[in-house]
C-alpha positions in Angstrom: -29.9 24.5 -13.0 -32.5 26.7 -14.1 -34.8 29.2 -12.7 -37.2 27.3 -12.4 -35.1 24.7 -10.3 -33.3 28.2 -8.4 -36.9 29.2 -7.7 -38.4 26.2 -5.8 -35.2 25.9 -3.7 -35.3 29.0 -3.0 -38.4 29.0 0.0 -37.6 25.6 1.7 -34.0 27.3 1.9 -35.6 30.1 4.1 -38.0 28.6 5.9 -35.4 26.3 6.8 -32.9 28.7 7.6 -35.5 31.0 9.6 -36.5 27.7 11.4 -32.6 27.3 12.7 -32.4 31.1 13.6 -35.7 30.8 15.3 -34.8 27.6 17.3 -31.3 29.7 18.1 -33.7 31.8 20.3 -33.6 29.6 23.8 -36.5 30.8 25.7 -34.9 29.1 29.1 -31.7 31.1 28.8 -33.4 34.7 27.5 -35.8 34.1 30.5 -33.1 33.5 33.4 -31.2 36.0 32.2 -34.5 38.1 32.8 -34.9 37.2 36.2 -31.3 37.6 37.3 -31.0 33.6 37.8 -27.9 33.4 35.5 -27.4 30.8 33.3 -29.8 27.7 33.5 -26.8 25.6 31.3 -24.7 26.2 34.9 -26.3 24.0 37.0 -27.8 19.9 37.1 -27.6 18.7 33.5 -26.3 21.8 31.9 -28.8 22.0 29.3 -31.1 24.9 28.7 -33.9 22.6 27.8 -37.6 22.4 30.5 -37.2 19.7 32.5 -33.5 21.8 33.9 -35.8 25.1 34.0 -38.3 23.0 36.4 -35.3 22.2 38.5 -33.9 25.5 38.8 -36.8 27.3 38.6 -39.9 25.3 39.4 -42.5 24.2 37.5 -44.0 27.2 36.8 -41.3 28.8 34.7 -40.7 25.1 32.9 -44.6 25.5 31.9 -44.0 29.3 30.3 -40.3 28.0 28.6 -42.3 24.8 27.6 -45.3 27.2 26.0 -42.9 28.9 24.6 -41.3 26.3 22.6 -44.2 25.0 21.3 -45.7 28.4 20.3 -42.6 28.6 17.9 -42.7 25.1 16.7 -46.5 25.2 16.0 -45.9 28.5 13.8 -43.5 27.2 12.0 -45.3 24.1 11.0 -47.7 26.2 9.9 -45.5 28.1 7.8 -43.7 25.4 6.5 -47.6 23.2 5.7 -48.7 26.4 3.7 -45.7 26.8 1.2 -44.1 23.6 1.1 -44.6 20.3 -0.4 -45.5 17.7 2.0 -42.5 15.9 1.5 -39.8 19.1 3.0 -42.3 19.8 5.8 -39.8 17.6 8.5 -37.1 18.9 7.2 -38.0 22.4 8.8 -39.1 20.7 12.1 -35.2 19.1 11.8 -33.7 22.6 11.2 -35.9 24.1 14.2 -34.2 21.3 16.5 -30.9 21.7 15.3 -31.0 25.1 15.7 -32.5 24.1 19.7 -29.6 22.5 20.3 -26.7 24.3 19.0 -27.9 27.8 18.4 -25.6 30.5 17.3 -27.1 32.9 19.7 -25.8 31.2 22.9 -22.4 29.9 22.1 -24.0 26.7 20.5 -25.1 25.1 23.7 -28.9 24.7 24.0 -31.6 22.3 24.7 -32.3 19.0 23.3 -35.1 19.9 21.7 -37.5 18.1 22.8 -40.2 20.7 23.8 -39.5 22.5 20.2 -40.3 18.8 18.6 -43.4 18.6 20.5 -45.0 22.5 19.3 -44.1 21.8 15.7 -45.6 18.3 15.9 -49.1 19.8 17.1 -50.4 21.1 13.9 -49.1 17.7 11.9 -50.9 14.9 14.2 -52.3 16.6 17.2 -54.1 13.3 18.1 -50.2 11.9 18.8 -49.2 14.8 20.5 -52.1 14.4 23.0 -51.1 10.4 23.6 -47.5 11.3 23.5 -47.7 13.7 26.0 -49.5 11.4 28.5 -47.3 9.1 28.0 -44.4 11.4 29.0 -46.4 12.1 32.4 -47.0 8.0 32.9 -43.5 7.0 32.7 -42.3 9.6 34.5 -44.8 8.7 37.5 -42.7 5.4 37.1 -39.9 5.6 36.6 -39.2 9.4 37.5 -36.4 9.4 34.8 -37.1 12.4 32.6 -35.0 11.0 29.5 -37.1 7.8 29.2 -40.1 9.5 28.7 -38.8 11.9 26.4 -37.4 9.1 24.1 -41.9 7.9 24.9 -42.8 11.4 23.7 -41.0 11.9 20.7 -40.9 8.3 19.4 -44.6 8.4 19.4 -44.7 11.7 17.6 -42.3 10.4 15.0 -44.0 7.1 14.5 -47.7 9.1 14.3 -45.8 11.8 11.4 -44.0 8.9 9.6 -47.8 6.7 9.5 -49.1 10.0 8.1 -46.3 10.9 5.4 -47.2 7.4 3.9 -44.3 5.8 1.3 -43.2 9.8 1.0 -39.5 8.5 1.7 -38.0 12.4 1.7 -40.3 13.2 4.7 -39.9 9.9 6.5 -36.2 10.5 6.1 -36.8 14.4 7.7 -38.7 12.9 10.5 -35.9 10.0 11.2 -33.1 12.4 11.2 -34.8 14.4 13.4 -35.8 11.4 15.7 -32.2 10.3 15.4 -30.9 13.7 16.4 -32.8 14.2 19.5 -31.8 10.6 20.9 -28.0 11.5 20.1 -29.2 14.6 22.4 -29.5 12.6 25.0 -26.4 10.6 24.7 -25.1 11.5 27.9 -28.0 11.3 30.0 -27.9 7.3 28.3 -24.4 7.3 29.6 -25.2 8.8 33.3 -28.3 5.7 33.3 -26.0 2.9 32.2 -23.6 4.0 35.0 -26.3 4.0 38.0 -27.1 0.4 36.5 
């Protein structure tokens, strides 16, 4: 390899690393560790993610985790849209949500990184993110099954990044493993429905 080759690997490996360190932080967690609430993974779903803030916490603390997470995803799509090629842009939006879910911070148990897909979405396709988001609140009127419109929200921000990338097939296949990832997320929630049914 030479340095040239060394030298172009060398950013996408750090913003992508920084990405997974960064989605390692859980807001939720931090936060009810804070307020003396212990641990939000304890309780209902046992995931640290907003909809299980909302339900321990109400909907007020779910908006400031929620902010939260997209605050970091929207800076580092910024980061990651000023020094990297189109192409490895969803591939730091992958490591942020890998790092959501199992961060090394918290014993590799976090959220499902939903809320983190949604920030770093913004600054790709912010027309998306605003149908995506209404969508979200129009199943959940109902059907009132918070998983279902997640799988709306993030399927539409996919879709809207994918349309955008064009025939780039290194950042269509970022924003599929990403997609893919987050509905594996949910695998047991899919279990729970099929269940009730």
């Amino acid at each position: 390899m030479t340095n040239i080759d060394a030298n172009t690997l060398i950013l996408p490996v750090l913003l992508m690393a920084g990405a997974y360190l960064a989605g390692s932080v859980n807001v939720s967690i931090i936060l009810f560790s804070l307020l003396g609430k212990g641990d939000p993974r304890s309780h209902f779903s046992g995931n640290a993610g907003t909809v299980n803030v909302w339900r321990q916490a109400g909907l007020g603390w779910a908006a400031v985790v929620l902010l939260l997470d997209m605050l970091r995803g929207i800076l580092l799509a910024l980061l990651a849209l000023h020094f990297l090629s189109t192409s490895l842009v969803p591939w730091v939006g992958f490591a942020l949500i890998l790092g959501n879910r199992y961060p090394c911070f918290h014993r590799f148990q976090g959220g499902k990184g939903v809320a983190a897909y949604l920030g770093f979405s913004f600054p790709l396709t912010s027309y998306a993110v605003v149908i995506a988001c209404a969508a979200w609140a129009g199943l959940y009127v109902i059907a009132k099954i918070p998983f279902i419109s997640s799988f709306a929200l993030v399927t539409i921000l996919a879709t809207a990044t994918i349309l955008l990338a064009h025939d780039n097939l290194i950042a269509i296949a970022g924003v599929m493993a990403t997609l893919l990832f987050i509905y594996w997320n949910h695998r047991s929630n899919i279990r729970q429905f099929l269940k009730k049914k």
